[in-house]
N, C-alpha and C positions, 0 to 999 in steps of 0.2 A: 239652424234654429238656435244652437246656444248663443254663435255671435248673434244673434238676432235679440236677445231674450236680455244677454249680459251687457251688452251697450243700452237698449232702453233700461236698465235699474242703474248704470250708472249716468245716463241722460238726467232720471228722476232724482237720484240723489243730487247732482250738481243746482238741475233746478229748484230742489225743494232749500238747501243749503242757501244760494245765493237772494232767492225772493225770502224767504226767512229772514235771514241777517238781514237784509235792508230795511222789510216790515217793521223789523226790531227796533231796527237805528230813527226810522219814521215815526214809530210811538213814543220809542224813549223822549227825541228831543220836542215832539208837539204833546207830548202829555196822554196820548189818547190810549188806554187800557182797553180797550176791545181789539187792537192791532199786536200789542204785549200778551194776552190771551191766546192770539191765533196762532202761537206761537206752538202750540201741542198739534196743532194740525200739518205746520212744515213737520216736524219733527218725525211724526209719525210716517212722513211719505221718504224722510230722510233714508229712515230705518229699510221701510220698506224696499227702496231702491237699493239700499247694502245688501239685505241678507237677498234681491234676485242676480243680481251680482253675483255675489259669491257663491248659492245654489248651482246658476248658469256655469262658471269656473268648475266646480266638482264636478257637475254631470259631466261636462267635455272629457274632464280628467278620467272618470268612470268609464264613460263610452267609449274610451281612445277618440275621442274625436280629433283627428291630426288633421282636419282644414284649418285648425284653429295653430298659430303659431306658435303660440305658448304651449300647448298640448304637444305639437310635434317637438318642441326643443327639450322639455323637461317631462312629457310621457312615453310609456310605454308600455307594451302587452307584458312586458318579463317583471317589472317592478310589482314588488306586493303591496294586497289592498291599501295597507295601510299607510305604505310609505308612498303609493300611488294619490290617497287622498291629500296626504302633507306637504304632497308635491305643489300644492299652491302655493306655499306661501318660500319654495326653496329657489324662486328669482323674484326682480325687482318688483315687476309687473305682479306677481299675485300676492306678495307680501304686502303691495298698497292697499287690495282688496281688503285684506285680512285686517290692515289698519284702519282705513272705511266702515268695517264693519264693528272694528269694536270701537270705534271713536263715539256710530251710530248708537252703540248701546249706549256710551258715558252719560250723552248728550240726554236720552229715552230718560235714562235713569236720575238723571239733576234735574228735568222738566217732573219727572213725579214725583221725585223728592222737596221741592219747591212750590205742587201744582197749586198752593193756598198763595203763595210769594210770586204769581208772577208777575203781578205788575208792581213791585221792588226794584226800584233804578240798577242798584246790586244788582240783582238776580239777572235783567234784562239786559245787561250790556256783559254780562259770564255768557250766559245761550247767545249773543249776539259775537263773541269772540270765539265761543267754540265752533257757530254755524260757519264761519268764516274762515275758519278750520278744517274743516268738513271739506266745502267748498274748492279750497286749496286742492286738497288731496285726489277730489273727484275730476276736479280738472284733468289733475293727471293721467287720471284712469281714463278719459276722453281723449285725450292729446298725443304727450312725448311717451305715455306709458301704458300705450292703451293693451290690453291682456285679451282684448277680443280681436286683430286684426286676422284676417285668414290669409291664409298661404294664399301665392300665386302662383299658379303654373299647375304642376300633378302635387296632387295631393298625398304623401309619404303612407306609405302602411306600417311603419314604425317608426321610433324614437327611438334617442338614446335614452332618455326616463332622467333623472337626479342623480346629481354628484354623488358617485357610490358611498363618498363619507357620510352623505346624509341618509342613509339608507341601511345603514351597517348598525344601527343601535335604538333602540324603541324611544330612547330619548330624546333623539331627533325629530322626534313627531309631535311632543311636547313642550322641546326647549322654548322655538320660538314662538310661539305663542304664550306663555309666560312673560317673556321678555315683554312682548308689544301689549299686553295687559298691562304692563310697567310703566313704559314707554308713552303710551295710548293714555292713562290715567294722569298723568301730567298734566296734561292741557287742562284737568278741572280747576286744579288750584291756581295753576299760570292765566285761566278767562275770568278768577275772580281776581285775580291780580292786580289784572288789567282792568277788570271794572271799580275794583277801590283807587284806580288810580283816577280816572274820568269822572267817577263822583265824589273825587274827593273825600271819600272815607277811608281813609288809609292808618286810622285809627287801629283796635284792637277786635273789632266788630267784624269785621272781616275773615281776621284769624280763626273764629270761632266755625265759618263753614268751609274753610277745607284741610283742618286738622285732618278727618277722618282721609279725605280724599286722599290726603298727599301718604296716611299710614298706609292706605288700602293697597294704591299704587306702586308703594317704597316697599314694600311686602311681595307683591307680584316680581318686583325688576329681581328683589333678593333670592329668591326662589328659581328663577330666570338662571342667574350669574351660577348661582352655586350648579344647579342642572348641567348649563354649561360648563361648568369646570371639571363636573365629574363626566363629562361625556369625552373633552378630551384627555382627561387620563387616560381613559381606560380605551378610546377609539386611537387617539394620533400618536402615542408611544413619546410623550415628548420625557415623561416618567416624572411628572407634579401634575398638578393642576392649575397653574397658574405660568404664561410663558411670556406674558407683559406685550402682546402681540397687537397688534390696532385692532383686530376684532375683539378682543377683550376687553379694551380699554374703550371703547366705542361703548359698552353697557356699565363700565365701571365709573368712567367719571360721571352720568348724573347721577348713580347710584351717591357718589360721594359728595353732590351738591345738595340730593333731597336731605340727605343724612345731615350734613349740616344747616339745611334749614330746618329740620325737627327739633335739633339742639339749642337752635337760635333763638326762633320764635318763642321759644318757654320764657326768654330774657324779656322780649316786645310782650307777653301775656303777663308779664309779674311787673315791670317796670317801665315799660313801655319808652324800653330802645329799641335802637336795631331794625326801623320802621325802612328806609331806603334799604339798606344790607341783607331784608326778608324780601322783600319785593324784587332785589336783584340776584335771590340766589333764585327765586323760582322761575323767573324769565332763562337764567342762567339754564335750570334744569330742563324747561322745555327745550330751550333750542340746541342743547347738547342730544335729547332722544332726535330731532329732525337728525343730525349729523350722524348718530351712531347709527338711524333704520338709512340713511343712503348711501353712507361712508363702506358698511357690511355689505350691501348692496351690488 
């Protein structure tokens, strides 16, 4: 029942994602605003399709369900609640979930924050760059990463459950998720990015809506980083917090790219330089968070 349940919300999400985006791309370039509208109706089935996704994942995880593969390689009756729940997102396969689902919210949340602006060439080709995004990810969750495939053969009556490091500190249940809040928040200002580039407004008009985004997100990744530093002090005995390791440095350099596009963009809002060099730091920082969620992976 859960693979049953978890493949159709990620089925729905793929489909809502890829007919979305197109719908989008169909109004943008023929003009027609009732197609740019319908655009709250993918979205909604977007969402919906994440959070059964990721419901179906927890329950398996709750029920020790071990027909489910991922349940049996990263569950188990001995792990506790709480590091048994967090246990989705400590492999590849349920960390996409967790990125699905909060991409779903970004996406929820720019459609209602816009819901007067959607038929805004801007606005429509951002939710048409995020759905596409979306898309990406679901895919995976369909395909080479799919987190519902069930066992074949006997069904295990137990697992080994999560890397006992992830398991050993309440922090762990938190870290990453901060992090992909960071991470995840990216893609807002990188899909307006991309749409001041396609409409040619790459002016300062732009800037004005994802200030907030990119502080929102540069805030979560900061929150993220420092959690993680302090988990491994005090969990891997390295005796700092900082060991310049590729899993570090996988959150730290877009950390260091958003950070100087905040510094930047004040130059493009006051004087209007640095129009190519903002646009290139924030493509920069989306596609260092893809590296740093597969690279840790």
């Amino acid at each position: 029942m859960n693979a049953a349940l978890g493949t159709a919300g990620v089925a729905l999400g793929l489909a809502a994602a890829v007919v979305g985006s197109i719908t989008l791309v169909v109004g943008l370039v023929t003009g027609r605003s009732s197609l740019l509208r319908s655009s709250r109706l993918y979205v909604a089935l977007l969402v919906a399709g994440a959070v059964l996704a990721f419901i179906a994942m927890e329950r398996a995880l709750i029920t020790r369900d071990f027909s489910l593969e991922y349940v049996a390689r990263n569950g188990s009756t001995r792990t506790p609640a709480l590091f048994n729940f967090a246990a989705l997102w400590s492999a590849l396969e349920g960390s996409i979930i967790l990125w699905a689902l909060i991409l779903s919210g970004y996406v929820a949340v720019v459609v209602h924050h816009f819901r007067s602006r959607l038929t805004d060439p801007l606005v429509g080709w951002a939710l048409a760059t995020m759905l596409a995004v979306a898309a990406f990810f679901f895919f995976l969750l369909l395909g080479p990463a799919n987190p519902f495939t069930e066992v074949q053969g006997v069904i295990p009556t137990e697992g080994p459950g999560p890397n006992p490091l992830l398991q050993n500190h309440i922090l762990m249940a938190f870290h990453p998720p901060m992090l992909y809040l960071g991470y995840v928040g990216f893609t807002v200002p990188f899909a307006f990015a991309i749409a001041a580039l396609v409409t040619g407004r790459v002016g300062e008009g732009w800037l004005l809506e994802t200030r907030r985004w990119t502080l929102f997100a540069w805030g979560f990744l900061t929150v993220g980083i420092i959690l993680g530093a302090w988990w491994s002090y005090e969990v891997l005995g390295w005796g700092g917090y900082w060991a310049w390791d590729p899993v570090e440095n996988a959150s730290f350099l877009p950390w260091l790219t958003g950070t100087a596009y905040l510094h930047s963009v004040m130059v493009q809002e006051r004087r209007g330089m640095l129009r190519v060099w903002n646009l290139s730091l924030l493509c920069a920082t989306f596609s260092l968070t893809i590296l740093g969620t597969f690279l840790t992976r």
